[in-house]
C-alpha distance (Angstrom), angle and dihedral (degrees) to the residues before:
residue distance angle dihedral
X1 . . .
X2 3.64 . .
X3 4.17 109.6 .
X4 3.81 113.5 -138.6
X5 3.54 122.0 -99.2
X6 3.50 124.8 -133.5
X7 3.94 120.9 -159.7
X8 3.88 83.8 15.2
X9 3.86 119.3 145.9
X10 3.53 122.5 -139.1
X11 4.15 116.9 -142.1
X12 3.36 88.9 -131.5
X13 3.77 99.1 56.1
X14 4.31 87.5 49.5
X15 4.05 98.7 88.5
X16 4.00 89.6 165.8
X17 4.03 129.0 56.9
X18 3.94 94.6 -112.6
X19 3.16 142.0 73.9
X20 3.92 113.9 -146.8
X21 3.54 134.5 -172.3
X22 3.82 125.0 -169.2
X23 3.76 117.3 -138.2
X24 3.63 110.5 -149.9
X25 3.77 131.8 -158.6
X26 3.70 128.3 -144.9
X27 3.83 91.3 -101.0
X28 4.07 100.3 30.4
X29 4.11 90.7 -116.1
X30 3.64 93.5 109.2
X31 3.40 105.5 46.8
X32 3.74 124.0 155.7
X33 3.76 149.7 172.8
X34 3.73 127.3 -125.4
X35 3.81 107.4 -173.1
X36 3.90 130.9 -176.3
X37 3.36 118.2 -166.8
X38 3.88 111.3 -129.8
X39 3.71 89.1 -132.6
X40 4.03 91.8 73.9
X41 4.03 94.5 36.9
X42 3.60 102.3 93.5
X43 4.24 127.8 -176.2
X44 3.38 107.2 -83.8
X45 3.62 107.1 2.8
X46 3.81 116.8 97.4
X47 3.92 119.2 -139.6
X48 3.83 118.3 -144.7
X49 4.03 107.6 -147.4
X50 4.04 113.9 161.6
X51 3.47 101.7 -20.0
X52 4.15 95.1 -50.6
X53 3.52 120.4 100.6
X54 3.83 121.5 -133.0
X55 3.66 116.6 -134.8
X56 3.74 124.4 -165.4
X57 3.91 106.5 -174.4
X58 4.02 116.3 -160.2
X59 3.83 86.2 -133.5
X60 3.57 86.6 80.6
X61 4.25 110.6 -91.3
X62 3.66 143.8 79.2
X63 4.02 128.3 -117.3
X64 3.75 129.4 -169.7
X65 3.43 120.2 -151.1
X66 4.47 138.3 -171.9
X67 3.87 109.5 -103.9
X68 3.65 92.7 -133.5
X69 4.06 133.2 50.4
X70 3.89 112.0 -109.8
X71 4.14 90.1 -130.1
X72 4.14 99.1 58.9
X73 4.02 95.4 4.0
X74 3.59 84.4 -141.9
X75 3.85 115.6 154.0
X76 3.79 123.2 -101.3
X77 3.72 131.8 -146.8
X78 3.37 137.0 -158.8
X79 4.37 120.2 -112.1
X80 3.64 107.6 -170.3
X81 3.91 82.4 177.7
X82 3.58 97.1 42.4
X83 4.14 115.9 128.4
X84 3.38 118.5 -143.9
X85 4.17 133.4 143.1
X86 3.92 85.3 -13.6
X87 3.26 97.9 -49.8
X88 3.67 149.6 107.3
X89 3.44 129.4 -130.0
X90 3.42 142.1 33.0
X91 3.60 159.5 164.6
X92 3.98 106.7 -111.9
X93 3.79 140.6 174.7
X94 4.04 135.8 -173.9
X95 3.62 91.4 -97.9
X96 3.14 92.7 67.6
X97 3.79 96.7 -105.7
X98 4.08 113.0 149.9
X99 3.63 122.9 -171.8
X100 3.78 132.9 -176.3
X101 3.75 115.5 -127.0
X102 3.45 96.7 -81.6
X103 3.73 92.0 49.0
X104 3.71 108.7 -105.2
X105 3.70 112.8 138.9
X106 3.54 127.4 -123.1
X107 3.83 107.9 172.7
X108 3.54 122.3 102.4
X109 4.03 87.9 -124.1
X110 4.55 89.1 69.7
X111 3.70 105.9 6.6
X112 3.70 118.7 167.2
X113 4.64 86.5 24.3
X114 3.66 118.7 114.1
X115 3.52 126.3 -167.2
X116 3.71 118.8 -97.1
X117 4.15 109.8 -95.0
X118 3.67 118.1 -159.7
X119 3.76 122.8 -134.5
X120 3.83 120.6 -87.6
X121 3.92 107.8 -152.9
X122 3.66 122.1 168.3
X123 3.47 105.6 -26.6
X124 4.03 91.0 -37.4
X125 3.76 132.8 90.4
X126 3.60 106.9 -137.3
X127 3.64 116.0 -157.7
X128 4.03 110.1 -163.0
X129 3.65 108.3 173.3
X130 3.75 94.1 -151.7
X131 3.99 92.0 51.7
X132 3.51 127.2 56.6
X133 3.45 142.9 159.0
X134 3.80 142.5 -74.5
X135 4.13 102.1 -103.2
X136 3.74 108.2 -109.0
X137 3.69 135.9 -92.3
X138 3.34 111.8 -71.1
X139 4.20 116.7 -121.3
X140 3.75 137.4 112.7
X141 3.66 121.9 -42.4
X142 3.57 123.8 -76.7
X143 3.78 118.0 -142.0
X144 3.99 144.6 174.3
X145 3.86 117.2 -71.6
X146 3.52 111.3 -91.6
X147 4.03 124.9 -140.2
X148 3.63 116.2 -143.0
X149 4.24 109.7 -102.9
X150 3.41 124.3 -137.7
X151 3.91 109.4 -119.3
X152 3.92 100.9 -174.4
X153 3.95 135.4 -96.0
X154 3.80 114.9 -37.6
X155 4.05 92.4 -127.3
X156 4.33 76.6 61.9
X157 3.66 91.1 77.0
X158 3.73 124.8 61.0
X159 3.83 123.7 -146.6
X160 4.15 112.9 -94.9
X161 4.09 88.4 3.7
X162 4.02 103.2 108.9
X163 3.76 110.1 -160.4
X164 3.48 131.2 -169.2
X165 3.86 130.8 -122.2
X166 3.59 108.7 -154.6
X167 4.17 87.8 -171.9
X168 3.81 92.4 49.9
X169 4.28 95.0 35.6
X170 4.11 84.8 -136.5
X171 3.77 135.9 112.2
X172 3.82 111.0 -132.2
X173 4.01 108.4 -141.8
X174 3.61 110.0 -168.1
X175 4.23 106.9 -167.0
X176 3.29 133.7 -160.3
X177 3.53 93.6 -114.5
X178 3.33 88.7 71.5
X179 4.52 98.8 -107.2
X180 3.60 110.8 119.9
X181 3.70 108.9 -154.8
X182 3.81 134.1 -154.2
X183 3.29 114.1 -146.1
X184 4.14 132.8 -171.7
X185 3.69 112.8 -108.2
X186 3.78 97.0 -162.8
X187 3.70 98.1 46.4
X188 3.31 113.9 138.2
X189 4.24 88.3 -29.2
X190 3.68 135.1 -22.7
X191 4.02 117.7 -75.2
X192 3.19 124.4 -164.3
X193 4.57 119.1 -147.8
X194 3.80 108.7 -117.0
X195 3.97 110.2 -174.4
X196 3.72 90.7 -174.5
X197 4.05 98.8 52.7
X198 3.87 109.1 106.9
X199 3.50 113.4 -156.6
X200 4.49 129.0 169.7
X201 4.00 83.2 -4.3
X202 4.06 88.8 -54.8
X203 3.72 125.9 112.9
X204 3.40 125.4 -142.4
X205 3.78 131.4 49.1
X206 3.27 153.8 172.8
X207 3.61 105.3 -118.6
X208 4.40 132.9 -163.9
X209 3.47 148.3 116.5
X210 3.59 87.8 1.5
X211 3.37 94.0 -52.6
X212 4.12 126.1 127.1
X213 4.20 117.9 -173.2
X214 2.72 123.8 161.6
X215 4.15 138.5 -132.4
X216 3.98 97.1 -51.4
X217 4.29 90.9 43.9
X218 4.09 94.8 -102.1
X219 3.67 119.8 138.3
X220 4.07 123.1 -113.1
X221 4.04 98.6 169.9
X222 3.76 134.8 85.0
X223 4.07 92.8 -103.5
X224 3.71 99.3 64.6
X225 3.51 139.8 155.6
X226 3.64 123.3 -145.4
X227 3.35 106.9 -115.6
X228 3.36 114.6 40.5
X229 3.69 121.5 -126.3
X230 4.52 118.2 -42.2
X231 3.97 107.0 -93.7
X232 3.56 120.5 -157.7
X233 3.64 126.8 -157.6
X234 3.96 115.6 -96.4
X235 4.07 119.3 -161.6
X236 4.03 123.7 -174.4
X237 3.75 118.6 -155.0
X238 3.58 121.6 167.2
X239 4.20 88.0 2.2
X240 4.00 78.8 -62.9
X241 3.58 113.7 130.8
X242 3.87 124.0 -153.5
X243 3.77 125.9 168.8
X244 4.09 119.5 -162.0
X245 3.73 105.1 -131.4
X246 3.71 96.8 -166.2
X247 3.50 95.1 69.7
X248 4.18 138.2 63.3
X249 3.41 133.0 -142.8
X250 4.38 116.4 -138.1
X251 3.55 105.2 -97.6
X252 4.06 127.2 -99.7
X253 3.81 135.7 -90.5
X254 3.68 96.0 -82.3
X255 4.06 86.0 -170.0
X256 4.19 84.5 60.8
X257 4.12 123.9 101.4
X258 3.77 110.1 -94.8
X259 4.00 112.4 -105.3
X260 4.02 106.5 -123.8
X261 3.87 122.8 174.4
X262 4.22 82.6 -126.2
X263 3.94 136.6 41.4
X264 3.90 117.3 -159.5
X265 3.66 121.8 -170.5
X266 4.06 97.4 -141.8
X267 4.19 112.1 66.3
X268 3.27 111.7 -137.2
């Protein structure tokens, strides 16, 4: 379901070419506009213009947010690359502050802040700095559009054998059941596929930060997360496999036997 969008500007309501926001001081005698014209916004991709970030959402309206967070007023940038929850981009500062694109925080470091948004008023984007906005709704993250990537030929993966994709930041796992699963690399910390580790009479794991999963990314050990590792969903057409990073699939049984490439019949 599609979550509400405050300070959001229709299309339909924009009757000129440019979006303009009007920067207010304290005492009105140093006003000024900051305009962006709607031609160089594109979905997905923030533009930085004076300190106020232009937001062009692909639900269909524009936000404008402060560069910096009101708590340590330090500067935030945009990361169209950045990893984070399985998923790619964000806004991100060296506190350790990360925001989805409409400026929510998710990070441990300001979670529950938003961004300040500016108010959108009849075609203009007022800025006032002694009024601001309700923060928004509260919901999941909402992120750039993802294209599907290209992850290689099918025969290019063997069954049980994870490999990594450095390009796509996923381990492949082809099973023997015949799913191929894409799993997030950088979810919660990088793991590394040891085919020798043997683990509750199993062998096989992936292994990190004290974590063991096994072959679909679900934890077995005593430091777990809840989760399991972010899985994205995998297609093969023509033995071409792509995987669509910009979308998760709901996590596994956790209550389910791990899936290891071997079986011993001693635990360890």
């Amino acid at each position: 379901m599609a979550l509400p969008m405050p300070a959001a500007l229709p299309w339909a309501a924009l009757a000129a070419l440019v979006v303009a926001i009007l920067i207010r001081s304290d005492g009105g005698s140093h006003d000024k506009f900051v305009t962006a014209p709607l031609g160089e916004l594109t979905v997905g991709t923030p533009l930085l213009k004076e300190n106020v970030w232009f937001v062009r959402l692909e639900s269909g309206g524009v936000l404008a947010l402060y560069d910096s967070d009101s708590f340590t007023a330090c500067p935030i940038e945009w990361r169209p690359d950045y990893k984070f929850l399985g998923r790619t981009g964000w806004f991100v500062n060296s506190w350790g502050f990360v925001s989805d694109i409409t400026g929510r925080c998710f990070s441990d470091a300001c979670r529950g802040s938003s961004l300040g948004r500016l108010e959108i008023t009849g075609g203009v984007v007022e800025a006032d700095p002694l009024k601001t906005l309700p923060p928004p709704v509260a919901g999941p993250p909402i992120n750039p559009p993802q294209l599907p990537l290209t992850l290689g030929m099918l025969a290019e993966f063997s069954v049980d054998s994870p490999k990594y994709l450095d390009e796509a930041h996923v381990w492949v796992v082809r099973l023997e059941a015949g799913e191929v699963l894409a799993l997030d690399a950088e979810s919660p910390c990088p793991m590394e596929w040891q085919p020798g580790y043997e683990f509750l009479g199993r062998t096989g794991w992936f292994v990190g930060c004290g974590i063991v999963r096994d072959l679909t990314g679900r934890c077995f050990s005593k430091v777990c997360d809840l989760h399991g590792l972010a899985r994205f969903p995998t297609e093969v057409k023509g033995g071409l496999l792509t995987v669509d990073p910009g979308k998760t699939l709901p996590p596994w049984d956790l209550n389910a036997e791990p899936v290891n490439p071997l079986y011993t019949t001693h635990a360890r």
